[in-house]
C-alpha positions as CSV (number, residue, x, y, z in Angstrom):
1,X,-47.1,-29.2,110.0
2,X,-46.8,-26.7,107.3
3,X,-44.6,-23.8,106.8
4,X,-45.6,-20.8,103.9
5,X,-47.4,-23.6,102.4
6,X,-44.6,-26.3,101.8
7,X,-44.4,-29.4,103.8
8,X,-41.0,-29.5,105.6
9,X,-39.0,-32.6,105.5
10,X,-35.6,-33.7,106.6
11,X,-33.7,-34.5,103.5
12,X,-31.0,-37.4,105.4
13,X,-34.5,-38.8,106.4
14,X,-35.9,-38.9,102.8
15,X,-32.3,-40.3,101.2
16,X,-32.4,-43.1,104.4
17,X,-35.8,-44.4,103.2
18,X,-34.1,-46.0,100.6
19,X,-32.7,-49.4,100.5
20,X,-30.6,-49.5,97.5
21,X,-27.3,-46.9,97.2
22,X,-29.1,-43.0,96.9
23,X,-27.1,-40.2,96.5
24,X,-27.9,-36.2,96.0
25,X,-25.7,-34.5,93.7
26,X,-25.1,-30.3,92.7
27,X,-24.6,-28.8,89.4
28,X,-20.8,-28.9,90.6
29,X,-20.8,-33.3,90.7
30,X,-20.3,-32.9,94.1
31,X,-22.2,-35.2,96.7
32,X,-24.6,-32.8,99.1
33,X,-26.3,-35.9,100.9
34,X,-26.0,-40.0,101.0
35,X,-27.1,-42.8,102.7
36,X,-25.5,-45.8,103.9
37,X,-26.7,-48.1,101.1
38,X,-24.8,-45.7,99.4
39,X,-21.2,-45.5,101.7
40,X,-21.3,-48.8,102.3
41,X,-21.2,-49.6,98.6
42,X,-18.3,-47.5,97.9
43,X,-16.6,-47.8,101.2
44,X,-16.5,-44.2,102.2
45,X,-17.4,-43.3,106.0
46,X,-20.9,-40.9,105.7
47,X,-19.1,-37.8,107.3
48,X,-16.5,-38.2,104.5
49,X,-18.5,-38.9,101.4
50,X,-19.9,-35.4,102.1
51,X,-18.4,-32.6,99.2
52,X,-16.6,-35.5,97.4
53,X,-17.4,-35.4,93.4
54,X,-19.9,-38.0,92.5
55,X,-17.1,-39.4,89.5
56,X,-14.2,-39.8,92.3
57,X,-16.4,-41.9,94.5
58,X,-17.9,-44.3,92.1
59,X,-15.9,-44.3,89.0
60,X,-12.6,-44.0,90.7
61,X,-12.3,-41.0,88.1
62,X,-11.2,-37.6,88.3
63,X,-13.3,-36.6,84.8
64,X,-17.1,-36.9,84.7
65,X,-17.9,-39.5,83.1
66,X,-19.4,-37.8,79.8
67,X,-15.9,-36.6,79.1
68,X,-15.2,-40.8,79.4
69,X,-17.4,-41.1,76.8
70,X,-20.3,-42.7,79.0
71,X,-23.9,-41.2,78.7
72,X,-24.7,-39.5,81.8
73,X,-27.5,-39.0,84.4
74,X,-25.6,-35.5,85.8
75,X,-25.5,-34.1,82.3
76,X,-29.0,-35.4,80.8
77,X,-30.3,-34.3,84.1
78,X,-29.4,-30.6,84.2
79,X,-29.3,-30.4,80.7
80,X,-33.1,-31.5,80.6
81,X,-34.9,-30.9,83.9
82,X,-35.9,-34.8,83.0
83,X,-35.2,-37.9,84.8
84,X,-32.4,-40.3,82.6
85,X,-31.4,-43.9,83.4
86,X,-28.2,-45.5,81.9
87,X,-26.3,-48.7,82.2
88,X,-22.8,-47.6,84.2
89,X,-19.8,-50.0,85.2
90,X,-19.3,-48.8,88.9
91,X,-16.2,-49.5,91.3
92,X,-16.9,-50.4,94.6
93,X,-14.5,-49.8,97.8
94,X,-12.4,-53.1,96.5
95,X,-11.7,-51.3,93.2
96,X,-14.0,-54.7,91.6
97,X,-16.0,-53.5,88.6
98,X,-19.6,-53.8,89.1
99,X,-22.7,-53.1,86.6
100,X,-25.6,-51.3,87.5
101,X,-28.6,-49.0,86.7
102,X,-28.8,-45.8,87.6
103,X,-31.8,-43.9,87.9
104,X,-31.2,-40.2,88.2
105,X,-34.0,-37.7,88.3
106,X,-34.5,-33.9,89.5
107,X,-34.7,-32.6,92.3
108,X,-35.7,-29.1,93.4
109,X,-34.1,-27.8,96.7
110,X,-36.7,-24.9,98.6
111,X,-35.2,-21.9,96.8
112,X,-35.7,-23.8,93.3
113,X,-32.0,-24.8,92.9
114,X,-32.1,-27.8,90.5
115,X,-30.4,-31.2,92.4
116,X,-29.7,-34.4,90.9
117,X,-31.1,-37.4,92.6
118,X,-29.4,-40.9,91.6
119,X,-30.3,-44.3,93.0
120,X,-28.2,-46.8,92.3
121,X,-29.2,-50.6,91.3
122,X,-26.8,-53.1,91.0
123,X,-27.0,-55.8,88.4
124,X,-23.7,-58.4,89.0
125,X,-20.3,-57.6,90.3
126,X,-16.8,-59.0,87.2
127,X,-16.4,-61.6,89.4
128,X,-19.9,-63.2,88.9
129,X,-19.4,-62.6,85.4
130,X,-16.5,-66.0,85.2
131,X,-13.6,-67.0,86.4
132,X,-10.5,-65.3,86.0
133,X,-9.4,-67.9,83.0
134,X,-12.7,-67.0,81.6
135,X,-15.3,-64.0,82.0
136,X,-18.4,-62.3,80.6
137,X,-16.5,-58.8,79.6
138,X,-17.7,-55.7,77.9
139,X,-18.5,-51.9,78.8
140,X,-20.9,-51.4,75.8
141,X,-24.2,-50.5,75.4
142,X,-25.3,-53.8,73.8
143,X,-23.5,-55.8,76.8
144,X,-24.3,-54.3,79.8
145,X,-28.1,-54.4,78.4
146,X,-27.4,-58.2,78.0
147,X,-26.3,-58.6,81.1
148,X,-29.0,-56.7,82.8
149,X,-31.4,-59.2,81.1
150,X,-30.0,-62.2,81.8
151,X,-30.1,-61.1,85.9
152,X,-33.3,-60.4,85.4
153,X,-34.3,-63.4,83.6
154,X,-32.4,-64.9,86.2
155,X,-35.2,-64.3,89.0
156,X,-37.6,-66.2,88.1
157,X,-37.4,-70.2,87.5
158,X,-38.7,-69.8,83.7
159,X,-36.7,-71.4,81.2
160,X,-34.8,-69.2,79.4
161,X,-33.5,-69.3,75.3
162,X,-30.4,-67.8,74.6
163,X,-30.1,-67.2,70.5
164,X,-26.6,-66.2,69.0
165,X,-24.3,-66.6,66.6
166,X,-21.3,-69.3,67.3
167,X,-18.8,-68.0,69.8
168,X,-21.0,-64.9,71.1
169,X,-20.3,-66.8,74.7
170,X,-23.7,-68.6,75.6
171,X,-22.1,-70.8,78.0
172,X,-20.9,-68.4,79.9
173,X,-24.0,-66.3,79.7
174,X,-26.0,-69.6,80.7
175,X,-23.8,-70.4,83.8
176,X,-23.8,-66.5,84.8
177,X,-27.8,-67.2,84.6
178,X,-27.5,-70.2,86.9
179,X,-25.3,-68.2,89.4
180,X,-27.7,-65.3,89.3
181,X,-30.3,-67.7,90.3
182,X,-31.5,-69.2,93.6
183,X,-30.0,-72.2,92.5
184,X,-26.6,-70.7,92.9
185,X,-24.3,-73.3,94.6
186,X,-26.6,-76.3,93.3
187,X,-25.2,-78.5,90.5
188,X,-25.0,-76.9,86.8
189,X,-24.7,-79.8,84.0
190,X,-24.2,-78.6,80.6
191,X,-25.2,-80.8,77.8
192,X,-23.2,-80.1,74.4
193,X,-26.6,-81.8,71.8
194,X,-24.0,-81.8,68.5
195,X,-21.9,-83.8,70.5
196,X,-24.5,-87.1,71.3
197,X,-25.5,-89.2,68.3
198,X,-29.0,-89.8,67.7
199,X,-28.9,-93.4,69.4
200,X,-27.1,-92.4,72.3
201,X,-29.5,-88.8,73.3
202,X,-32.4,-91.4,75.1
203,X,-29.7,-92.9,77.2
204,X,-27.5,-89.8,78.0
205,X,-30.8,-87.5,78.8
206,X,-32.9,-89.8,80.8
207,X,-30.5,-92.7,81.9
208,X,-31.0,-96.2,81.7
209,X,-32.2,-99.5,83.5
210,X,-29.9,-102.3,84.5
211,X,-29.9,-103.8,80.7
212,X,-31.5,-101.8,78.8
213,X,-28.5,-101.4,76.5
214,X,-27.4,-104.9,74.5
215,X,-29.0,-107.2,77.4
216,X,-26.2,-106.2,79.9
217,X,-24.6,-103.7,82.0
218,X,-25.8,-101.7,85.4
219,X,-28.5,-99.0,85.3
220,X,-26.7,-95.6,85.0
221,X,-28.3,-92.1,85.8
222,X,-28.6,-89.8,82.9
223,X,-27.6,-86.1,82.8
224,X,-31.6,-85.1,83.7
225,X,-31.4,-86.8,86.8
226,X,-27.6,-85.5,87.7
227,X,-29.2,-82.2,87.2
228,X,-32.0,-82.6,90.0
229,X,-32.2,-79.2,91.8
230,X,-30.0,-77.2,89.8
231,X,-30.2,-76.2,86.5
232,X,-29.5,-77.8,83.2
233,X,-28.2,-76.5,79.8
234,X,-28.9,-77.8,76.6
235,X,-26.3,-76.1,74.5
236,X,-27.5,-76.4,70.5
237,X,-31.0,-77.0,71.7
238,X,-31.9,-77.6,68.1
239,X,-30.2,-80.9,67.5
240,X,-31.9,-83.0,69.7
241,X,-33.7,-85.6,67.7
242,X,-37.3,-85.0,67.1
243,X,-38.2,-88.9,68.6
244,X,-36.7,-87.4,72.1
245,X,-38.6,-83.9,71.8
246,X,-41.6,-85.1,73.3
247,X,-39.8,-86.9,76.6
248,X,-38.3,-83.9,77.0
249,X,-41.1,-81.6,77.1
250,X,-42.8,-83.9,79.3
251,X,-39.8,-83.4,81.9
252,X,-39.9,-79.6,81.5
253,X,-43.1,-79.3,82.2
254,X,-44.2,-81.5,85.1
255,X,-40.6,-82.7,86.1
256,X,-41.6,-86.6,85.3
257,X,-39.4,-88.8,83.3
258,X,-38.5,-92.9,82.8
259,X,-35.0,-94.3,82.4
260,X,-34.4,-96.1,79.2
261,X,-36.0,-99.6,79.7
262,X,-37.5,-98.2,83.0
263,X,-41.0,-98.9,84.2
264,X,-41.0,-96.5,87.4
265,X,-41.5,-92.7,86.8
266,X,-38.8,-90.6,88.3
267,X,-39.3,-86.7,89.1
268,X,-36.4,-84.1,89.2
269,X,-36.6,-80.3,89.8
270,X,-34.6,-78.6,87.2
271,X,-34.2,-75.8,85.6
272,X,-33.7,-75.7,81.8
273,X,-31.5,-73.0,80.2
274,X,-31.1,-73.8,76.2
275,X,-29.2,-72.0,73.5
276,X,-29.1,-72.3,69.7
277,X,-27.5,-70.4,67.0
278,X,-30.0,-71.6,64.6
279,X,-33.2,-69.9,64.0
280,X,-35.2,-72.5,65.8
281,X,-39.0,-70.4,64.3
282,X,-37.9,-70.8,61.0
283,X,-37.2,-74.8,62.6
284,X,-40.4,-75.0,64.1
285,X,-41.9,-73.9,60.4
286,X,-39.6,-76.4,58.9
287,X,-41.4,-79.2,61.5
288,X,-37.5,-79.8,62.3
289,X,-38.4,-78.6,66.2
290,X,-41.9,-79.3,67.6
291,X,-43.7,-76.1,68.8
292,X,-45.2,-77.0,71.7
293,X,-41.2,-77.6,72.7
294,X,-40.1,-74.5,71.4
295,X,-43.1,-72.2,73.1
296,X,-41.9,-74.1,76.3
297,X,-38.2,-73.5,76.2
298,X,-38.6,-69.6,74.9
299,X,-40.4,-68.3,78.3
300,X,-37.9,-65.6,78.6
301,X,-35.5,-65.2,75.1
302,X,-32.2,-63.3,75.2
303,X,-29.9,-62.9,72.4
304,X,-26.3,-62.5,72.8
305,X,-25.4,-59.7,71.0
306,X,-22.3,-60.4,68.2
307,X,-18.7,-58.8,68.6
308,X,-19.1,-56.4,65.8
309,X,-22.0,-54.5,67.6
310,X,-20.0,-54.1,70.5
311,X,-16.8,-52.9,69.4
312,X,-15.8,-50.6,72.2
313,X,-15.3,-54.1,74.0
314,X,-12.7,-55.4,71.9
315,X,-9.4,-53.7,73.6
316,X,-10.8,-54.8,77.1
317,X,-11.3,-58.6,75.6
318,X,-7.5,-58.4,73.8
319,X,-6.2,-57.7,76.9
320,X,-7.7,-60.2,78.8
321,X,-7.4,-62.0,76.1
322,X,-3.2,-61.9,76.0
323,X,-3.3,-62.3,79.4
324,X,-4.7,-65.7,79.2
325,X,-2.1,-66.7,76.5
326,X,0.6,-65.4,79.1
327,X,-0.9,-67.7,81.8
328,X,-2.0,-70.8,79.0
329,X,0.3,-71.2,76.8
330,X,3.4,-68.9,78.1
331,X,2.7,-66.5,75.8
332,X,3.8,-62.6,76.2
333,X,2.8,-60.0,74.0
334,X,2.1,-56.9,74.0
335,X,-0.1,-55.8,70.9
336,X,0.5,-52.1,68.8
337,X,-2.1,-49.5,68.6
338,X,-2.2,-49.7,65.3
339,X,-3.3,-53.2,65.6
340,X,-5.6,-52.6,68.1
341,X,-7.0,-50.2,65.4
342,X,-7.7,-53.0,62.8
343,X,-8.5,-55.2,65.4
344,X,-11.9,-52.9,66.4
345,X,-12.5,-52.6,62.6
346,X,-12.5,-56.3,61.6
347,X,-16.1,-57.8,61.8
348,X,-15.2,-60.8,63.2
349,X,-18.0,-64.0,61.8
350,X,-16.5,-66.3,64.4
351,X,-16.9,-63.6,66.9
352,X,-14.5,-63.6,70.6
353,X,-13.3,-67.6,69.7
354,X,-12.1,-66.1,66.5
355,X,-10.6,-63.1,68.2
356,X,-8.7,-65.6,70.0
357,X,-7.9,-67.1,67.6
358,X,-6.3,-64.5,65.5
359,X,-4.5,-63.3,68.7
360,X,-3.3,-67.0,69.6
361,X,-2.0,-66.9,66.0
362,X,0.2,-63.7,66.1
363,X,1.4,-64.2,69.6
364,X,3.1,-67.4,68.3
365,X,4.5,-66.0,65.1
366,X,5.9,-62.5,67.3
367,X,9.7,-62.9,67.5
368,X,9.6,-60.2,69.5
369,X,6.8,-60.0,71.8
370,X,4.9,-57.0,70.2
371,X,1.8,-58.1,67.5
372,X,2.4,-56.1,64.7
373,X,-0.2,-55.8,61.9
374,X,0.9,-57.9,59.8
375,X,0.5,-60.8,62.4
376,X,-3.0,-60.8,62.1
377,X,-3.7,-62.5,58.8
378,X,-7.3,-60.8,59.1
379,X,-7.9,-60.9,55.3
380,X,-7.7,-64.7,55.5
381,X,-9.3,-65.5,58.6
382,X,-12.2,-63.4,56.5
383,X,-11.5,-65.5,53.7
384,X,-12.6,-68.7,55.4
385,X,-16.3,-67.4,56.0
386,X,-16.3,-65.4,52.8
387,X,-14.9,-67.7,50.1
388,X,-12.9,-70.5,51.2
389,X,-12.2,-71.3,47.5
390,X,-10.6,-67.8,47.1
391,X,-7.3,-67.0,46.3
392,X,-5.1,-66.5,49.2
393,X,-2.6,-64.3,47.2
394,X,-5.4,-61.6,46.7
395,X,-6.8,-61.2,49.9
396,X,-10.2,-59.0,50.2
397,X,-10.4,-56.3,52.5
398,X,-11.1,-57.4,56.0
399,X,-14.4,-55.3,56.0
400,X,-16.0,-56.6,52.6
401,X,-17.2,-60.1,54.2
402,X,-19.5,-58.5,56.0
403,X,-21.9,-58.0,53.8
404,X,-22.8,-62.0,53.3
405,X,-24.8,-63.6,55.6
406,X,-23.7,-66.5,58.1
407,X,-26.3,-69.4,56.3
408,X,-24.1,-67.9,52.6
409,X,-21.0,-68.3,55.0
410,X,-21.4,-71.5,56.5
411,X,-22.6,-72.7,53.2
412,X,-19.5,-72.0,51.5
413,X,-17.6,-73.4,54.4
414,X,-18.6,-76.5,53.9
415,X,-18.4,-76.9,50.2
416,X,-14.6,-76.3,50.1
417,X,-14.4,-78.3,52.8
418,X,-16.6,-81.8,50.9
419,X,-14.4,-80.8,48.0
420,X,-11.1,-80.9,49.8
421,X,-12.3,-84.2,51.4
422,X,-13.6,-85.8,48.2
423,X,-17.0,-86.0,49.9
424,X,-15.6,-87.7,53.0
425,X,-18.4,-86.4,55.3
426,X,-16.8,-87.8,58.5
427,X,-13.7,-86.0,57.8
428,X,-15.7,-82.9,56.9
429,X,-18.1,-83.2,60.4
430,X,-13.9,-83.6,62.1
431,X,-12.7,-80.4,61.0
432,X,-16.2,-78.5,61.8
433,X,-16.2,-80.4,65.4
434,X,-19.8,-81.2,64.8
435,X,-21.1,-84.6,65.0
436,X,-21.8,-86.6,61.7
437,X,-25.3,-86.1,62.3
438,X,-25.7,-82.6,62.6
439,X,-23.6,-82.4,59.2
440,X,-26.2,-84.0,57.4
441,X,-28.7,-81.6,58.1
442,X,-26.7,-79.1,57.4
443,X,-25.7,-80.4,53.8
444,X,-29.9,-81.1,53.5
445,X,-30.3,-77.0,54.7
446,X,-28.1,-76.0,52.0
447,X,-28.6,-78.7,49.0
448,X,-25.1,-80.0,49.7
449,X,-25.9,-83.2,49.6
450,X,-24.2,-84.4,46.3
451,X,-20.9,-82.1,46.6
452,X,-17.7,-83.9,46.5
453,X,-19.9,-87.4,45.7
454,X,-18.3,-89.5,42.9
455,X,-19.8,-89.6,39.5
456,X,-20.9,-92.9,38.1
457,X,-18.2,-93.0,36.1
458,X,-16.0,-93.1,39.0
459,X,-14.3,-89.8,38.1
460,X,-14.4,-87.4,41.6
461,X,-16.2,-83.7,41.4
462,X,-13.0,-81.6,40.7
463,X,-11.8,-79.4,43.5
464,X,-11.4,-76.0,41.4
465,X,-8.7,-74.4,43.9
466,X,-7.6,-77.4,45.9
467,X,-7.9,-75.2,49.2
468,X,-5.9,-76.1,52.1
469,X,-6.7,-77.6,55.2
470,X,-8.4,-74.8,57.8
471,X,-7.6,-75.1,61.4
472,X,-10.3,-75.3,63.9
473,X,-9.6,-74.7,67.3
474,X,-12.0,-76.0,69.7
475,X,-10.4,-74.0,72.5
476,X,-12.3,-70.6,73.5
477,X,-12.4,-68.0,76.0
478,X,-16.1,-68.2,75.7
479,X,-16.4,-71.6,75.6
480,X,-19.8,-73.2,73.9
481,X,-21.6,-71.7,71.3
């Protein structure tokens, strides 16, 4: 039925159809039509919702949320005529922060009057980001796209590589992964590969027959098998040894393995998430990392992005951050905005851990509860990954650092470190909380391999500064790397 040419339709009708949240908004933010994806999301009864400002409902704000900063549909929208899609943190009828899509696009009413039209998809809710004690959080740009990809990624039962520097928070990313997953609520086994010497991966991974190992001992099932119908992350992907590669290919493709000393092939149904802050192409080049492995584990790649490209996060992370220090250690401070100020400037190589780190640090040396600038020893914790041999009593800017790269930083690292040692690489592989293993490779990577060494002579390589001992703490918000 037609009337002066134009097809009449029953707008509730239209907005009903969908099944996600979908909401029609005027020039004014205010809500003109909603359906009950869309109430029941926000918790407001559908004769209410009615007239209500679109930023009051699901932002819990009275200010549009351009004027918070936020790129918004509303303002693209009229501003354009052009539909617009952004990453928003909504709040639902609980208050709980949630992260979704929004899709607006225009609308024309019948006398021309220019609507906005926004459906609403959501992505995860905070509390499926971690625990309290520890959580995926963020607000940026770079991290809500993140965490949009890794629900995605999620979906489908395709391994997935996650690539990042140390301390971005792969773990957590891998275990949100898992819970965004239809294996939520199966078993989740992480595997830490610097921590397994070479002799022990075979055992660990696939288990072993009734003795196997040295003639004796009962058969024990190995972390593969443990992680039958979940999912299983292999954390440093790249320092499994090359002689295990294979096995392990083997299992990710067609789910058979054999215990060590075993005869019988066993099957399991996992799931493999991996991570690796090493460049694992420029591995595979290296014939380090075989590449029919690496093409198996890279279905879907991610890349965590690093704290100093989402810096809007960083007074949202100190504050959970000192929270957890309250909770942890009994820890109360309250931090200045002047050192909040430094705090977003500082580039941070060691990323949230060192964040927490820094803010561990000045909590314990506060006598009176309030971190102060100079608590933060920034210039020295830039020190470390800029030139350990470096004078401490003329610190660099906090900033400068930033221009070397991690391989120049880690390199460094470690050369103070042989030389503060004497060469002593299981001292050295101690303080990095690597294993002894994965130090040698790194000391091959960089041509370390004779620093520290004694001369024939006897006489030790002189330590030119005689640096100090630098902590490492292995405890993280984000825990893994």
């Amino acid at each position: 039925m037609k009337d002066n040419g134009k097809t009449p339709i029953e707008l509730q009708s239209v907005i009903d159809a969908h099944d996600n949240p979908f909401v029609v908004i005027d020039k004014d933010y205010k809500i003109v039509a909603a359906n009950k994806a869309y109430s029941d999301a926000y918790g407001v009864a559908p004769a209410e919702i009615v007239g209500r400002k679109c930023h009051q409902v699901s932002h819990h704000s009275d200010l549009p949320c351009h004027l918070n900063g936020e790129d918004c549909p509303h303002k693209q929208v009229f501003e354009t005529g052009q539909p617009h899609q952004v990453l928003h943190i909504h709040f639902d009828q609980d208050r709980e922060a949630e992260h979704v899509r929004i899709k607006g696009s225009p609308i024309r009413g019948a006398n021309g009057q220019l609507y906005l039209g926004e459906s609403v998809f959501p992505i995860a809710k905070a509390h499926e980001l971690g625990c309290d004690e520890q959580r995926m959080l963020g607000r940026s740009p770079a991290f809500q796209s993140c965490i949009e990809e890794i629900a995605q990624a999620a979906k489908s039962e395709a391994p997935i590589l996650l690539s990042g520097e140390s301390g971005v928070g792969k773990q957590l990313a891998a275990e949100f992964a898992h819970n965004q997953s239809s294996r939520c609520g199966k078993v989740f086994v992480s595997v830490d590969c610097t921590a397994i010497t070479e002799s022990m991966f075979e055992g660990e991974l696939f288990g072993y027959e009734a003795g196997a190992l040295n003639g004796g001992g009962d058969s024990e099932s190995g972390l593969i098998e443990e992680a039958d119908g979940g999912t299983l992350f292999l954390n440093e992907v790249g320092e499994i040894p090359l002689s295990i590669q294979s096995r392990l290919l083997t299992v990710i493709e067609g789910g058979k393995y054999r215990r060590l000393g075993g005869r019988e092939d066993l099957t399991a149904d996992i799931r493999v998430v991996c991570a690796s802050h090493n460049h694992l192409r420029k591995m595979v080049e290296d014939k380090s990392f075989r590449a029919d492995l690496y093409y198996r584990i890279a279905g879907i790649s991610i890349t965590i992005p690093p704290l100093r490209e989402r810096r809007a996060d960083i007074p949202d992370l100190v504050e959970a951050l000192l929270k957890k220090l309250k909770t942890t250690n009994n820890l109360q401070c309250r931090i200045t905005e002047e050192s909040l100020r430094i705090l977003q400037d500082f580039d941070y190589p060691g990323n949230i851990r060192e964040l927490q780190n820094i803010l561990q640090k000045a909590a314990t040396l506060s006598t009176n509860g309030i971190i102060t600038p100079d608590l933060l020893e920034l210039d020295e914790s830039a020190d470390i990954y800029q030139n350990p041999l470096a004078d401490r009593r003329n610190p660099k800017r906090h900033g400068d650092y930033g221009k070397r790269s991690m391989s120049e930083l880690e390199s460094e690292h470690i050369r103070s470190l042989l030389l503060q040692f004497n060469g002593h690489r299981s001292k050295v592989a101690e303080v990095l909380k690597i294993s002894e293993r994965t130090l040698y490779r790194k000391l091959k990577q960089y041509g370390l391999q004779d620093v520290g060494k004694r001369r024939g002579s006897g006489e030790t390589v002189p330590n030119p500064a005689q640096t100090r001992s630098i902590p490492h703490s292995g405890n993280s918000f984000y825990q893994g790397k």
